[in-house]
C-alpha positions in Angstrom: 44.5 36.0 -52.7 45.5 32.5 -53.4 48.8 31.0 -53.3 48.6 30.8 -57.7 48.1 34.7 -57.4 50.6 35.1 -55.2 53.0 33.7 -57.5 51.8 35.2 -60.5 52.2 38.9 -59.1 55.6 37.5 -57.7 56.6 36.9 -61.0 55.3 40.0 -62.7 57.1 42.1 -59.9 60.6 40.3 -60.8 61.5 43.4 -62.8 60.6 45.7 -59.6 62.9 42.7 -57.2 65.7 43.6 -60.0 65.3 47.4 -59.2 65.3 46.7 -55.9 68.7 44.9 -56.0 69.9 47.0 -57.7 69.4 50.2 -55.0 70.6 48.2 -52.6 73.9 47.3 -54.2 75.0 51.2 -54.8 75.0 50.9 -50.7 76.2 47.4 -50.0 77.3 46.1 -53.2 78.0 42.8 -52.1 73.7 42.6 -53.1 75.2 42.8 -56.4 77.0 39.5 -56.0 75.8 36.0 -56.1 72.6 37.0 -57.5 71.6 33.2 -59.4 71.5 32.0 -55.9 68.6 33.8 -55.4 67.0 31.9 -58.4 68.4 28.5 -57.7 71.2 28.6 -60.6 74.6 28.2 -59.6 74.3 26.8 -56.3 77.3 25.5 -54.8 77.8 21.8 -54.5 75.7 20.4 -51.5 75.3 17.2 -49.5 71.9 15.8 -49.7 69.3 14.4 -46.8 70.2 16.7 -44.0 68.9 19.9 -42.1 67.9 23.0 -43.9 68.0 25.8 -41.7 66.5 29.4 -42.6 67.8 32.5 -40.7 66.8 35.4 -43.1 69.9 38.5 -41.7 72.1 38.3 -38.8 69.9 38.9 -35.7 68.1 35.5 -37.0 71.7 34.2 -37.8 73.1 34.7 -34.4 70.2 33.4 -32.9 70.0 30.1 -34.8 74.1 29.2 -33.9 73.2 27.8 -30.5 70.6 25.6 -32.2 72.5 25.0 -35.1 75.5 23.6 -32.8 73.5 21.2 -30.6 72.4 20.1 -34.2 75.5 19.1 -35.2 76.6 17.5 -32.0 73.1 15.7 -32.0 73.2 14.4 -36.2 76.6 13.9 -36.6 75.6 11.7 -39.9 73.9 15.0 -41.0 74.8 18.1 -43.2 73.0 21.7 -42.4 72.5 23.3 -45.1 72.2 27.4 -43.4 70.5 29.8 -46.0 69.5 33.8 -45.2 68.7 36.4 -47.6 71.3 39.4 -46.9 75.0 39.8 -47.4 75.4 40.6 -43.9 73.8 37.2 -42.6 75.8 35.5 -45.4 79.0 37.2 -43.4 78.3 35.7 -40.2 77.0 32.5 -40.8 79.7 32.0 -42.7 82.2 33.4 -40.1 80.3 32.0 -37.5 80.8 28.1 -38.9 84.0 28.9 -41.1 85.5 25.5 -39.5 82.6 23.2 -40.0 82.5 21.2 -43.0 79.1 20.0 -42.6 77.9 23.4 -42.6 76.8 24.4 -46.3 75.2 27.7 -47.0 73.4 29.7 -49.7 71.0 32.6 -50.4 67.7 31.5 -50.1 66.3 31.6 -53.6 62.8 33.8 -53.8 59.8 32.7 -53.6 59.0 31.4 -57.0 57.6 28.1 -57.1 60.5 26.8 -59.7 62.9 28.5 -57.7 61.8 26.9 -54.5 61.5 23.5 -56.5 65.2 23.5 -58.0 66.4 24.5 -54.5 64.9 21.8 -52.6 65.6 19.3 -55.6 69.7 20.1 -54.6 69.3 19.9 -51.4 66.9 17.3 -50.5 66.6 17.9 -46.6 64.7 15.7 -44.3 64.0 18.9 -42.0 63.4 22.3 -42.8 63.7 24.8 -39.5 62.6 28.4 -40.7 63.7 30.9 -37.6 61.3 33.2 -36.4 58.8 34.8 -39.0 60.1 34.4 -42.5 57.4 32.4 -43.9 57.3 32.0 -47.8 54.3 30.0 -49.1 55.9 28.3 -52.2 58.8 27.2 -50.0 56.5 25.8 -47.6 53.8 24.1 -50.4 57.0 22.9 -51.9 58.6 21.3 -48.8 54.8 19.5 -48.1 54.8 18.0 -51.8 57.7 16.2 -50.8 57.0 15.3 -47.8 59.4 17.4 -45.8 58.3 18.7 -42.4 58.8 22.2 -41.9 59.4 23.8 -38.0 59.2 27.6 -36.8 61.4 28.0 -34.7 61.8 30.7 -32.2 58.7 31.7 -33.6 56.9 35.1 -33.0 54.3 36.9 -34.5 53.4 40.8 -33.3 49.6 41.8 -33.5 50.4 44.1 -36.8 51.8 41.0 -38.4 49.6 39.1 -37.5 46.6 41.8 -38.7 48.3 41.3 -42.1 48.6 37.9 -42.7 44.9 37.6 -41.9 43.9 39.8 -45.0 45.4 37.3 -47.0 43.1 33.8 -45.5 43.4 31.8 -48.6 46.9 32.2 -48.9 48.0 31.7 -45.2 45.5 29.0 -43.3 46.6 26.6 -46.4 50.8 27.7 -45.9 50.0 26.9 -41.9 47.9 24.0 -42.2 51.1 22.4 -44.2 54.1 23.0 -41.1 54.6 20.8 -39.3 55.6 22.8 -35.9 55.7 26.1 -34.3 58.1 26.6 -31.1 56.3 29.9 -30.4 57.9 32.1 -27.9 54.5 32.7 -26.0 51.2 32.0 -25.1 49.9 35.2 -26.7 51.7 34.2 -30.1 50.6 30.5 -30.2 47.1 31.6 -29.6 48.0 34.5 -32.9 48.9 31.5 -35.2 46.0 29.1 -33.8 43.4 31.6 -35.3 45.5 32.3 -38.6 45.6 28.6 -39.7 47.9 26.5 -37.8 46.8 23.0 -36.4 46.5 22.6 -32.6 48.4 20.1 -32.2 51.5 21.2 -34.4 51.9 24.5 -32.1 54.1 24.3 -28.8 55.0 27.4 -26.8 58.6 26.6 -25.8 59.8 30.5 -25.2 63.1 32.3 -26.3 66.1 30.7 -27.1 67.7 34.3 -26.6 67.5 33.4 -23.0 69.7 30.9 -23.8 72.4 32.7 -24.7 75.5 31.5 -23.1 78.5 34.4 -22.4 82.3 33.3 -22.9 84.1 34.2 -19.9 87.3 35.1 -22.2 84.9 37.4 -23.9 84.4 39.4 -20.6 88.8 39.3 -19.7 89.5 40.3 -23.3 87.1 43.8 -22.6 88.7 44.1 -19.2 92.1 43.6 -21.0 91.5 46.3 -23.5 90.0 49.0 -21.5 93.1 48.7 -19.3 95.1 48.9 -22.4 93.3 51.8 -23.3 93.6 53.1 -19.6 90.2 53.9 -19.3 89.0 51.1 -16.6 87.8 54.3 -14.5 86.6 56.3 -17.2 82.8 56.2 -18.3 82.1 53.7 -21.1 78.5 53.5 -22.8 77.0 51.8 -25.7 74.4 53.1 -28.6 74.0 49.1 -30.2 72.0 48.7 -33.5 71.2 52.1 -34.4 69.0 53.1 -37.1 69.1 56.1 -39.5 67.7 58.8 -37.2 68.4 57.6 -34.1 72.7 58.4 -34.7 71.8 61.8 -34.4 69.6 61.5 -30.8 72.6 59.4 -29.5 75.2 61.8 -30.3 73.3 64.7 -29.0 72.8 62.6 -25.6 76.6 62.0 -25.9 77.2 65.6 -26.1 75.0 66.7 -23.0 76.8 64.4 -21.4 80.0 65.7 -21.7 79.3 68.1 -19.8 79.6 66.8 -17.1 81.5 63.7 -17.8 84.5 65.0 -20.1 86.2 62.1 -20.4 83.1 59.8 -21.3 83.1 57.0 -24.1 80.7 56.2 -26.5 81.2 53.2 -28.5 78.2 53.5 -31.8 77.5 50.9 -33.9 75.3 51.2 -36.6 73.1 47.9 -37.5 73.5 48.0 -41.0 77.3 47.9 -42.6 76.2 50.0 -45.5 75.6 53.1 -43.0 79.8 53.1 -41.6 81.0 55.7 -43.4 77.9 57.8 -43.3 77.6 57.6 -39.3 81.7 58.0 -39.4 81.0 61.4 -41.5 77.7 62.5 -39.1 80.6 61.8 -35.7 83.1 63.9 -37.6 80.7 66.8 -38.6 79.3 67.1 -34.9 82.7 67.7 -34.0 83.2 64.2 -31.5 86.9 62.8 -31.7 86.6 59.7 -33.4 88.3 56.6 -34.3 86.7 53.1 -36.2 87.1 50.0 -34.3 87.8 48.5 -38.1 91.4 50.8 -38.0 93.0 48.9 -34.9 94.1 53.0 -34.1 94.2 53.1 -29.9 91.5 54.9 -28.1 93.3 57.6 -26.1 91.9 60.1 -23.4 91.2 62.6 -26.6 88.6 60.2 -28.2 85.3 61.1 -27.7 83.5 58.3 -30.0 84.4 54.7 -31.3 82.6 53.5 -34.3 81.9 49.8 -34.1 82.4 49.2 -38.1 83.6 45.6 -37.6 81.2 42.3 -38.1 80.5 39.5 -35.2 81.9 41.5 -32.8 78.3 43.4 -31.0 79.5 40.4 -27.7 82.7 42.3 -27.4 81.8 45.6 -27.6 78.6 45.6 -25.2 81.5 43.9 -22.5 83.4 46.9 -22.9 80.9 49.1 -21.9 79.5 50.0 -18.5 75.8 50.5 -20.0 74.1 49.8 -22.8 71.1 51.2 -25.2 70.0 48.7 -27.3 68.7 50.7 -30.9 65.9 50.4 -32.9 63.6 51.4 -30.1 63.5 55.0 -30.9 62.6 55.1 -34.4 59.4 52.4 -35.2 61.6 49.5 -35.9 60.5 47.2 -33.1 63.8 47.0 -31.3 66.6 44.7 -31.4 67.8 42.1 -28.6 67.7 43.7 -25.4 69.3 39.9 -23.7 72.5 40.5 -25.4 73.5 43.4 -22.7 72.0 41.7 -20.0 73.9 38.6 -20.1 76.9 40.7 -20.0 75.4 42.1 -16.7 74.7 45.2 -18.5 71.9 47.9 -17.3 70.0 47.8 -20.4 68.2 51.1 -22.0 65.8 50.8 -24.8 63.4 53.6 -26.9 59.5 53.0 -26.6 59.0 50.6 -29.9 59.8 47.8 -29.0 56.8 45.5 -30.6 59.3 42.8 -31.9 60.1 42.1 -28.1 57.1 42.9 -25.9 57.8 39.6 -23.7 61.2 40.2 -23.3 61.0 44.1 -23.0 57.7 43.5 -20.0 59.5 40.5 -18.6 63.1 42.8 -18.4 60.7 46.3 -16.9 59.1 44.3 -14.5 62.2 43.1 -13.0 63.7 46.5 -13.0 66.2 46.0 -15.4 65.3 48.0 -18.6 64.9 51.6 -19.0 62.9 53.2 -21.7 64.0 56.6 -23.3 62.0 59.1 -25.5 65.1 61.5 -26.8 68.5 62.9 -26.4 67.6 64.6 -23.1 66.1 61.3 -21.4 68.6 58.9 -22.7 71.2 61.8 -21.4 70.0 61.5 -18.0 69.3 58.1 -17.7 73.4 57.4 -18.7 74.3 60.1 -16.5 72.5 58.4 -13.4 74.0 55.0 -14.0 77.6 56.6 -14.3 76.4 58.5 -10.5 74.1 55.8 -9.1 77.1 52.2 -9.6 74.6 50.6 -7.2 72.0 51.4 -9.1 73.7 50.0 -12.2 74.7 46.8 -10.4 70.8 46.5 -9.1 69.8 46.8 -13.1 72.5 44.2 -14.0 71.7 41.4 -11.9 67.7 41.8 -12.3 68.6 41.3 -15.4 70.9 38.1 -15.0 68.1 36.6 -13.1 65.4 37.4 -16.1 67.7 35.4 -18.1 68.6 32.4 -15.9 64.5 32.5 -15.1 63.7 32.1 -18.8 66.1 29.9 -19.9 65.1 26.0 -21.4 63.8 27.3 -24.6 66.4 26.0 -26.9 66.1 22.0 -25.3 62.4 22.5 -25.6 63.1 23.2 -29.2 65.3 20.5 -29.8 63.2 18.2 -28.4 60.4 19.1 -31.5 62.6 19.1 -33.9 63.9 15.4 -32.7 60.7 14.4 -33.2 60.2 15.3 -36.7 63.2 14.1 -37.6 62.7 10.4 -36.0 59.5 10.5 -37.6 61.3 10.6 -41.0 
């Protein structure tokens, strides 16, 4: 399939894109909102000749704000134009940047070849940083024809995914050929986007800016603050972070063994997705667990057995006021979620087995002894358990993982570095 085919069926599936919407919005119906931004009509009014940066939901989001700062401290003279494709990345980058005014954000339209035209026709950028994997091949043909270098940042690219863009060769090695540069997170991945198309010289393995990640320290006396508030500095705290539909159930089962022996232990759930609140609110309330919502500012007293974490940008907060932390996606085949969050809190970090969308990071965090893999209620159960008994053992987890971080960390000036290039090349 060639990239005219691939636009052709694109188009002929716009009715099933509209279905699509449409079932997403009875969940979230914010998808029902702004919807010509995702054809390119009725953009907002934007600054031309700056940075377009790409950051398709809120994991991407959050990762692209430490790059997207040094941008703006580094182009003063230069708007960034932020674009993602999900109401809940449209939340935080614009909560995230809400006192910028050379931030300017959008959907990202689809990727129709007019669409991508109009869009880049408003925008005019003289970069274009895609984070991670979204790669859209009229964007990309469209950002060439002008002459506007396109960069991968943060890139990585699993075995499965990269199995699948190989079945499509006459639509990817011509999308690859025309980037400009891939900051690839590891050897393993450059070598994965080499053999798909990429030139040699345009891929540079730079590692994870999510080592990079830099921890407030009024972040960490605002949690200390709070517990005390809730007088529970002594009483057992853990986190279920990012869970996924089936894995609510495994955590709250693990929850309940361990009240057994720890009565008075805290979990604090948060669900990844907004749309999925009220139905993991319902699932705490059904299974019996005392339970108040982080959104209802109601204090946690001794008598509270869960607190939902139904509030936005706040995943920092809540993993500092917790003594350990399981990081979700891992137990049902999602591929995980950012296990360095935790561990720059000084967290002891415990994960499910899938964890495909961070094998580095999950092998690099094991082999130091700081991650923890669980199968089900009854392992995740014991492993909790044996943090709350074992504090040295907890503390041991917590700075291995520290070190992994400090270790690992560069990525993000290695990046900058490539993209200073392209843009002095301009």
């Amino acid at each position: 399939m060639n990239r005219t085919l691939y636009s052709a069926l694109f188009y002929l599936g716009l009715p099933l894109v509209a279905i699509r919407l449409w079932l997403r919005a009875r969940k979230a119906p914010a998808y029902a909102r702004r919807i010509g931004e995702r054809f390119s009509w009725g953009l907002p009014v934007m600054a031309q000749g700056g940075i377009w940066v790409h950051a398709v939901s809120v994991g991407e989001s959050i990762a692209a704000a430490p790059m997207i700062r040094a941008l703006l401290q580094r182009y003063p003279q230069l708007p960034i134009t932020v674009t993602c494709m999900t109401p809940t990345g449209s939340e935080r980058i614009q909560a995230l940047f809400a006192n910028e005014p050379r931030i300017q954000h959008c959907y990202l339209p689809y990727d129709l070849p007019c669409a991508a035209s109009r869009f880049l026709d408003r925008v005019r950028p003289t970069l274009a940083v895609i984070m991670e994997t979204e790669l859209w091949p009229n964007h990309i043909h469209q950002c060439a024809k002008r002459g506007i270098p396109v960069a991968l940042a943060n890139a990585r690219l699993s075995e499965r995914s990269a199995r699948g863009y190989a079945r499509f060769p006459k639509l990817t090695r011509p999308m690859l050929a025309e980037m400009s540069l891939f900051a690839v997170q590891t050897e393993a991945e450059a070598e994965r986007f080499r053999q798909l198309g990429a030139r040699a010289e345009t891929v540079e393995v730079t590692g994870s800016i999510k080592y990079d990640l830099t921890i407030d320290p009024q972040l960490l006396e605002r949690a200390s603050a709070l517990r005390s508030q809730w007088q529970a500095t002594d009483r057992p705290v853990w986190i279920a972070a990012s869970t996924h539909e089936g894995e609510d159930e495994v955590v709250l089962a693990a929850h309940r063994r361990l009240l057994d022996s720890y009565p008075d232990a805290l979990l604090i759930l948060v669900p990844r997705h907004p749309e999925r609140f009220d139905t993991v609110h319902r699932l705490c309330e059904s299974e019996g667990f005392a339970t108040v919502r982080r959104s209802s500012a109601q204090p946690v007293t001794a008598q509270v057995s869960v607190l939902l974490g139904d509030t936005m940008g706040e995943l920092l907060f809540l993993y500092a006021l917790a003594d350990s932390a399981f990081v979700g996606g891992s137990l049902v085949p999602n591929g995980g979620h950012n296990l360095l969050e935790p561990a720059a809190l000084s967290k002891p970090v415990l994960s499910g087995p899938h964890l495909f969308n961070f094998l580095e990071i999950a092998a690099q965090l094991r082999s130091a002894g700081a991650l923890q893999e669980v199968e089900d209620a009854e392992s995740l159960a014991w492993a909790i358990q044996r943090l709350f008994e074992l504090p040295r053992d907890a503390q041991r987890m917590a700075e291995a993982g520290l070190k992994v971080m400090r270790t690992n960390q560069g990525a993000l000036q290695r990046l900058l570095e490539g993209l200073g290039r392209l843009i002095s090349e301009r």
